[in-house]
N, C-alpha and C positions, 0 to 999 in steps of 0.2 A: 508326460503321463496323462492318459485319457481324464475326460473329467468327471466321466462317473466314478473314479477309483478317488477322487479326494477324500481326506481324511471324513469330515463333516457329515458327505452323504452317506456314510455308513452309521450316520448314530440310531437310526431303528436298528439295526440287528447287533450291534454292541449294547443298544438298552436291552432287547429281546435276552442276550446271553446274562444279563447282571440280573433281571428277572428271574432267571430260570434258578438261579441260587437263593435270591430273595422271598420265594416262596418254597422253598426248601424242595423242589424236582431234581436239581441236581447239588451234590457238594459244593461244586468247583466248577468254573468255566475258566476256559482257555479260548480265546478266538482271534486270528490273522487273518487279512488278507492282504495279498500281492499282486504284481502284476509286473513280471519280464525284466521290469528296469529296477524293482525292489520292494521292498516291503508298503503296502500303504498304512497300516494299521493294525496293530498287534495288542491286544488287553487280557488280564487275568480279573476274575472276581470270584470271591471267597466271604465265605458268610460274617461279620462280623466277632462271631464268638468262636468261629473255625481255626483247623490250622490255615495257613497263613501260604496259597498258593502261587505263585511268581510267574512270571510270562516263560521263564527261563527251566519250570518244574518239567522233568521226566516222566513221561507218563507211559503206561502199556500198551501198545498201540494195539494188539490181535489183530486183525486180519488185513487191516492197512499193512502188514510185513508184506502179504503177497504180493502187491504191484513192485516192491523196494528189492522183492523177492526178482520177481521176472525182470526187473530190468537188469537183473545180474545175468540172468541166463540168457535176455536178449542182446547184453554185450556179448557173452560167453558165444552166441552161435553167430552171431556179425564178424567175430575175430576166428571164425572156422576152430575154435575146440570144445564145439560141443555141438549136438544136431537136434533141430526140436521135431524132426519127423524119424530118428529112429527107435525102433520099442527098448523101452529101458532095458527089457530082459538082457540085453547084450553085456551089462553092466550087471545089474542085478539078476543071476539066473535062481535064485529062489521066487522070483517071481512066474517061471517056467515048469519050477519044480510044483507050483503050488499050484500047476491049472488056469492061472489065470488068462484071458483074452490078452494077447500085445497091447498095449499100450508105450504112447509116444509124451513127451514135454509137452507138446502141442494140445493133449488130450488132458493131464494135468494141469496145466494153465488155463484150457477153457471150460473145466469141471465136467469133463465127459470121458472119465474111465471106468466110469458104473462103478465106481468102489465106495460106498457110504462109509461116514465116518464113523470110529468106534467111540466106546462110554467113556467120555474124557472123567467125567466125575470118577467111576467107575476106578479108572488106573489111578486118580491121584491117590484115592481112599487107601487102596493096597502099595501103596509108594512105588508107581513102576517106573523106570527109569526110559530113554531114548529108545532104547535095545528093544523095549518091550512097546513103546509104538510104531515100530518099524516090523516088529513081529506079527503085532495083532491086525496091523493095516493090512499087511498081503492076507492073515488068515480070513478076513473079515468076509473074502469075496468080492462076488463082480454083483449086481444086480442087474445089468445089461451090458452090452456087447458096448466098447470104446465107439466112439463116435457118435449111438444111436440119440443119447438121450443126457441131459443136463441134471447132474445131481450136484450139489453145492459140495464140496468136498474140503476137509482142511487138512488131514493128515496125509492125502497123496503129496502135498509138496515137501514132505520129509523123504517119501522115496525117490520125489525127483532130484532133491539134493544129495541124498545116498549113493545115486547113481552118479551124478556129476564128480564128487568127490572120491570117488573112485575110480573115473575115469581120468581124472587130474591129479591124483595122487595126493588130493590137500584138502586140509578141512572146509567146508563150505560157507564158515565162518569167517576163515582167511580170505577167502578169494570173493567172499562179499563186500569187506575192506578192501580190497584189492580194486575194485571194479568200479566199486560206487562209492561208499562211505567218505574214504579218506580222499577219493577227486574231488565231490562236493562239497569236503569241510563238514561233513553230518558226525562232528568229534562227541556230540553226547546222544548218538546212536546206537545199538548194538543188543545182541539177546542175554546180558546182565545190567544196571542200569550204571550208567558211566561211573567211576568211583570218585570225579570231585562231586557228581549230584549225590552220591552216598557222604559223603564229608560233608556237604554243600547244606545239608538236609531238605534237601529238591527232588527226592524222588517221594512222586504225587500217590496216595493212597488208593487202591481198588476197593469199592467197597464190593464184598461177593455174597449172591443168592443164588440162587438155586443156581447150576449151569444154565438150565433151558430158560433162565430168566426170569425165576419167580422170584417174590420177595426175598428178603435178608431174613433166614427162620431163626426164632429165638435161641436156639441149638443147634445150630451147622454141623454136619457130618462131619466136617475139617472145617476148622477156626481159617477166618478169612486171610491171614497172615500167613499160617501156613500152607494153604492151598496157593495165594501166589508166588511162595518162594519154591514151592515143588514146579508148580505152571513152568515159571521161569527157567528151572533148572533143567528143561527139557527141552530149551533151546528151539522150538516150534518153529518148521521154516516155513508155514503159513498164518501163523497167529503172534510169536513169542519175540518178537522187537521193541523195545522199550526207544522211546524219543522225547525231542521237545518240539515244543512248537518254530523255533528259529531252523530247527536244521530240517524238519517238513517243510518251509516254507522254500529256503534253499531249494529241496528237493524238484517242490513243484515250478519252482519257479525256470530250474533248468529243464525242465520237460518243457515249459511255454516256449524257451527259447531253442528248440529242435534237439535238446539231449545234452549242452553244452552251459556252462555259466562261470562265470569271473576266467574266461580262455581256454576252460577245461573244458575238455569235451568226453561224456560218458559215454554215447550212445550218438547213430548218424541220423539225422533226420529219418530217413526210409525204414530202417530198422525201427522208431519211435512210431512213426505211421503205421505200422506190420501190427503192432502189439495194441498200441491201442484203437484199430480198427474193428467193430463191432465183428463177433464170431461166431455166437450162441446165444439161446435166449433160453430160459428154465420151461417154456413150453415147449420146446424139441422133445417129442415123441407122448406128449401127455395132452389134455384140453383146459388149463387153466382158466383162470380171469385175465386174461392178457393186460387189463391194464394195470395190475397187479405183477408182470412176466419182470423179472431180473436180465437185465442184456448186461450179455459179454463181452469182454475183447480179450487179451491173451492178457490173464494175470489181471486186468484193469475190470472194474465196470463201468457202465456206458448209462447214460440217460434212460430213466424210466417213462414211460410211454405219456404221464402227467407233467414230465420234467418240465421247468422253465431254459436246463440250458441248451446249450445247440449240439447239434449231432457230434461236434467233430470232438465233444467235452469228455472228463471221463474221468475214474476217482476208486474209492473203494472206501467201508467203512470197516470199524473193529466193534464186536459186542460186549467193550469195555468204554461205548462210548465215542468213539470217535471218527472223524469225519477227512479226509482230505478228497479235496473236487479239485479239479484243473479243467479249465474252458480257454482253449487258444482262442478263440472267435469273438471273444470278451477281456481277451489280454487278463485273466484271473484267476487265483491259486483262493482258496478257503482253507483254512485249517481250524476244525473245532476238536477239542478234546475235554472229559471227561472221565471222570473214574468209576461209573456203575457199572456190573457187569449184569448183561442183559438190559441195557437201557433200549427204550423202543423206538425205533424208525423214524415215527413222525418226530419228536424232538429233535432227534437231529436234519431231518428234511426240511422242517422249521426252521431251522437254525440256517440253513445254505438259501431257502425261498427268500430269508427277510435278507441273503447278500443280494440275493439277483433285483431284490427290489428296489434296490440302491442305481440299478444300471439305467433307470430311467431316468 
């Protein structure tokens, strides 16, 4: 094991995460990290008078689903049954009947099918079910032509699963277990939270404000408890994964090692290089602050233009909080997790800078 991964030189960003609670910015902190041959360091901390958060707690991942997501579909098109270049419509033809521009998996993965997302608040408030966001995502529109331009999207990968699932005849749930979960042992994975973490009492609290991330209002339109047991129950195949930190770390740990861990192999090298290869940036067809610009790869995101890590690194966050980075060039996995929804960037950018600060 390299020796900037010793346990030791990580106690700045394991103090950094016990801070972050002890001044009351976050609930709960969750923080690992890894590197290829195993775990180096895994810790939980939780306020004193708190409930009581365990390294082993279930927590919501949101949008970290999407890489867990594409690597399902980058087995799916490695083993020829499923194509990331043909337009979904083939599978889905409401989305032909609805007008919209072709779009491909390729296009959904790297958030360029011009389809912005709809009012998540919005459907939970009126109770709408799966049906009725796969409904309202095709009505919603294109705002540009596939390809041209990079819009952050979360409910297109409902219709990319839509489509897959119908062209394999099996729930996208199934064949997510199928592909990934159950090769890498990720047993308290899945889009309900495991049920020994529901017996266990290890599924970690979300605290929710506003969607767009404002505070906790003294009177929520929907009580936070039940806003995420609707969230949940819609099975989101870009946001709606529940995890821990052991089987993320798994995760990342078989991406460092080309797609493969404990002799299981998920994914071939080349196929891991495809996907998480830089693809898009959020200034594709606009003039940003580029150092501000979001870089893409297929399903993954990639190093910000300030990043400390190296090109070939690449990760994805949830806005419930949570963090997972993977850097082959550093032999290392981060896993940070949290429960606010809408918590802000720099805290957890913070949280991944005080790991890379340890590599000196």
């Amino acid at each position: 094991m390299p020796a900037f991964l010793q346990p030791d030189a990580l106690d700045g960003a394991f103090d950094l995460a016990r801070r972050r609670v002890d001044d009351g910015t976050i609930p709960f902190s969750i923080l690992g990290v890894a590197g290829a041959d195993g775990v180096v360091r895994l810790d939980a901390f939780t306020p004193a008078d708190g409930q009581r958060i365990g390294t082993n707690a279930v927590c919501l991942l949101a949008s970290i689903t999407k890489p867990i997501v594409a690597t399902m579909v980058a087995r799916l098109v490695s083993e020829g049954r499923f194509s990331l270049t043909e337009p979904l419509g083939r599978w889905l033809p409401e989305l032909d009947a609805a007008g919209l521009a072709p779009f491909t998996a390729w296009h959904v993965l790297t958030h360029t099918t011009g389809i912005p997302d709809i009012d998540l608040e919005a459907l939970l408030q009126r109770g709408g079910t799966r049906a009725d966001v796969l409904r309202e995502t095709i009505a919603i529109g294109q705002l540009s032509t596939p390809g041209s331009t990079f819009l952050y999207s979360t409910f297109t990968f409902d219709l990319l699963v839509e489509a897959i699932a119908r062209h394999l005849d099996r729930p996208f749930e199934e064949l997510l277990r199928e592909t990934v979960l159950e090769p890498l042992g990720m047993t308290e994975t899945g889009f309900e939270p495991a049920a020994t973490a529901v017996q266990g009492g290890r599924v970690a609290p979300v605290q929710v404000g506003g969607w767009d991330g404002t505070q906790l209002p003294e009177s929520p339109a929907i009580p936070a408890d039940v806003a995420v047991r609707a969230y949940t129950s819609l099975h989101l195949a870009g946001g709606g994964i529940w995890s821990s930190a052991p089987d993320l770390l798994r995760f990342g740990r078989a991406m460092l090692r080309g797609g493969e861990l404990d002799g299981v192999r998920v994914l071939g090298p080349r196929s891991l290089d495809l996907f998480t290869r830089e693809a898009t940036v959020n200034g594709l067809g606009t003039k940003p602050n580029h150092l501000d610009d979001d870089h893409y790869a297929i399903g993954w995101g990639k190093p910000f233009a300030a990043s400390p890590a190296s090109p070939s690194a690449y990760g994805h966050g949830g806005i419930t909080g949570t963090r997972l980075w993977v850097d082959p060039a550093h032999d290392l996995v981060i896993v940070f997790l949290t429960g606010v929804w809408g918590l802000g960037s720099p805290i957890l950018d913070d949280q991944v800078l005080a790991v890379y600060a340890a590599l000196a």
